[in-house]
C-alpha positions as a printed NumPy array, in Angstrom:
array([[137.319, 157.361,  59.396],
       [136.428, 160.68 ,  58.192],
       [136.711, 161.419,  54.351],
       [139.828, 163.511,  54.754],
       [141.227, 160.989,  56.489],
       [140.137, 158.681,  53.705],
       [141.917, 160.984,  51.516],
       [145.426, 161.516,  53.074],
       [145.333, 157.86 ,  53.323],
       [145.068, 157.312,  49.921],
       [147.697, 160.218,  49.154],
       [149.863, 158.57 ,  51.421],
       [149.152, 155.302,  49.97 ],
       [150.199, 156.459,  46.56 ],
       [153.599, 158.456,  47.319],
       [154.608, 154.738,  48.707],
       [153.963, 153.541,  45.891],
       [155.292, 155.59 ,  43.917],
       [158.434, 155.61 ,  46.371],
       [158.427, 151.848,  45.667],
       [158.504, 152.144,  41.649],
       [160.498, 155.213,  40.646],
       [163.377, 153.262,  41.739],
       [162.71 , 150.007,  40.075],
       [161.782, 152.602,  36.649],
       [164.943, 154.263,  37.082],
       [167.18 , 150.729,  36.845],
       [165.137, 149.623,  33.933],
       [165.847, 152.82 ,  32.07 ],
       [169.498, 152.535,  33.006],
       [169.893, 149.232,  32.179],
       [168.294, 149.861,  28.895],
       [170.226, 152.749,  27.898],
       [173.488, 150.458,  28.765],
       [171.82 , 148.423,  26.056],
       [171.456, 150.275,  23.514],
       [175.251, 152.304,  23.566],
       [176.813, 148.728,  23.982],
       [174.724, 147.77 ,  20.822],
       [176.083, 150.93 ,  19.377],
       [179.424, 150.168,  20.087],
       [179.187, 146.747,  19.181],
       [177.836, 147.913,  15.332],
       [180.645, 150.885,  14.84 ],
       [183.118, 148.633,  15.987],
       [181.952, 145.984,  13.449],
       [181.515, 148.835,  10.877],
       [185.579, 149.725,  11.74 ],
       [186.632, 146.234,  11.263],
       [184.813, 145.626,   8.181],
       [187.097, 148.985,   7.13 ],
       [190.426, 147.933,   8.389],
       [189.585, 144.798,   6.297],
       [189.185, 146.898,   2.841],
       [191.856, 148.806,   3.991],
       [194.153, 145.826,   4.389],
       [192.837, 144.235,   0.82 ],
       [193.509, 147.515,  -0.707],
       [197.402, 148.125,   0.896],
       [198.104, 144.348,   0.296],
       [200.231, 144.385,  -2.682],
       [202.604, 147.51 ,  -1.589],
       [202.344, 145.662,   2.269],
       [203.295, 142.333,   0.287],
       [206.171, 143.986,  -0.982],
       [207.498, 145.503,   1.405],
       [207.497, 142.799,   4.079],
       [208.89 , 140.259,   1.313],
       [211.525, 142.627,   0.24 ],
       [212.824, 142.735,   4.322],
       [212.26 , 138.565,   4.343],
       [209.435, 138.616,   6.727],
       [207.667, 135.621,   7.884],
       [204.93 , 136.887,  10.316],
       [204.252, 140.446,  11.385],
       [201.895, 142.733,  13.24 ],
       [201.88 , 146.321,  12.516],
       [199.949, 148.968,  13.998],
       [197.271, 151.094,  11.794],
       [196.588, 154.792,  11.789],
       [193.014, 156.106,  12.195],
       [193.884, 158.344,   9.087],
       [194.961, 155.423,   7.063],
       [190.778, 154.384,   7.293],
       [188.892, 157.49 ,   6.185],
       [188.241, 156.451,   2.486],
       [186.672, 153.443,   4.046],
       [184.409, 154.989,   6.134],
       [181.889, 157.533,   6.834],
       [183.609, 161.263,   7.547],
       [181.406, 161.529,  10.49 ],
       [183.439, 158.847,  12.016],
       [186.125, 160.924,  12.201],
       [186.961, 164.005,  14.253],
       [190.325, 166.16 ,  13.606],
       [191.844, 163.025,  11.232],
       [191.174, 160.476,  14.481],
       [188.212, 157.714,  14.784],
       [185.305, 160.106,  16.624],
       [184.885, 159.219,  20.38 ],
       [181.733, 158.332,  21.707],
       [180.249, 157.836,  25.705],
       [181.342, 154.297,  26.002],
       [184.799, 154.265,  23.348],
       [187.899, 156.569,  24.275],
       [189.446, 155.335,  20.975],
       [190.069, 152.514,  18.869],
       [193.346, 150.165,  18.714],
       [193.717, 149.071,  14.787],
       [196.211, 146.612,  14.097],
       [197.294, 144.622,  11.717],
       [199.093, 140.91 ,  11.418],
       [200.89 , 139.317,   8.028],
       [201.777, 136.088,   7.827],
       [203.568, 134.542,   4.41 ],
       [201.497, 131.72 ,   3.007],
       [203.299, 131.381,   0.12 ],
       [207.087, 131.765,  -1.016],
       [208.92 , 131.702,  -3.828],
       [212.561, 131.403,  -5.455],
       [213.949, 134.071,  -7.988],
       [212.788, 131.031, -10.651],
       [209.491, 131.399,  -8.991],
       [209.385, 127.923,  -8.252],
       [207.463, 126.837,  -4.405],
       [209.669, 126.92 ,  -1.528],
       [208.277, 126.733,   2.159],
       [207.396, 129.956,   3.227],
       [209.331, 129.03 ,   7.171],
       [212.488, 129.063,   5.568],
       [213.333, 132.344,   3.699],
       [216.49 , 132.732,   2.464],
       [218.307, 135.646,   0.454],
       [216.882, 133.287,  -3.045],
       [213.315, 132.558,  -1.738],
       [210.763, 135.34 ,  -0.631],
       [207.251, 135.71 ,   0.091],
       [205.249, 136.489,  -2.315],
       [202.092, 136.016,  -0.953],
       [200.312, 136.724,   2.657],
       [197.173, 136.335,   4.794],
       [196.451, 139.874,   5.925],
       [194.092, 139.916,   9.11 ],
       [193.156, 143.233,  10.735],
       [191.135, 143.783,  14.566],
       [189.988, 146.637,  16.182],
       [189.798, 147.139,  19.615],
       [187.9  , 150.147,  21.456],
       [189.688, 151.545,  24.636],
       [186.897, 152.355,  26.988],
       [186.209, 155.316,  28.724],
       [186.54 , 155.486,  32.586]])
């Protein structure tokens, strides 16, 4: 074999192998970048939760009220993206709505109530199933989730 022979050989040789690898490279990067905007979306969507939460700690007393004054046992509400910006960053937010992302479309907040403790105009216990006109709620467990709707 002469040496240019020798030489398109080995030229040859390495465009298959690079052929062989690119590929493989390519996944890998993909596969990473999945990665890291799922762990992305995993953090701001813990970051939103942990907000809805202070939001529904802060709004519990006026929420408490309200629902006991219209004899509510258990209730799920829906939340505004506005009703979070003092709880979180304002580059989460774009034209008063939670910021979309690659991955996230928006976010679903919602909220549930549920009475854990009642009361008669005496204030004296009375189970928090039965409500009546003379016993109201006067305390509840507020829990909050967030779910992202994803992009197509």
């Amino acid at each position: 074999m002469s040496e240019r022979g020798a030489l398109m050989f080995e030229a040859l040789a390495v465009v298959g192998i690079i052929s062989l690898t690119v590929p493989i490279a390519m996944r890998q990067a993909a596969r990473q970048q999945k990665r890291m905007e799922d762990a992305a979306v995993e953090n701001q969507t813990r970051r939103i939760e942990q907000a809805l939460k202070d939001y529904l700690n802060f709004s519990a007393p006026l929420k408490t009220a309200e629902l006991s004054r219209q004899g509510i046992v258990r209730t799920t509400f829906a939340v505004a993206d506005k009703e979070l910006k003092p709880f979180l960053p304002a580059s989460y937010f774009d034209n008063g709505k939670i910021r979309p992302n690659k991955s996230i479309e928006s976010y679903t907040l919602s909220g549930e109530a549920s009475c854990t403790a009642a009361a008669d105009l005496l204030r004296r216990p009375c189970p928090p199933a039965a409500l009546t006109a003379n016993c109201r709620c006067v305390k509840y467990a507020f829990f909050g989730t967030a779910k992202p709707v994803r992009s197509r």
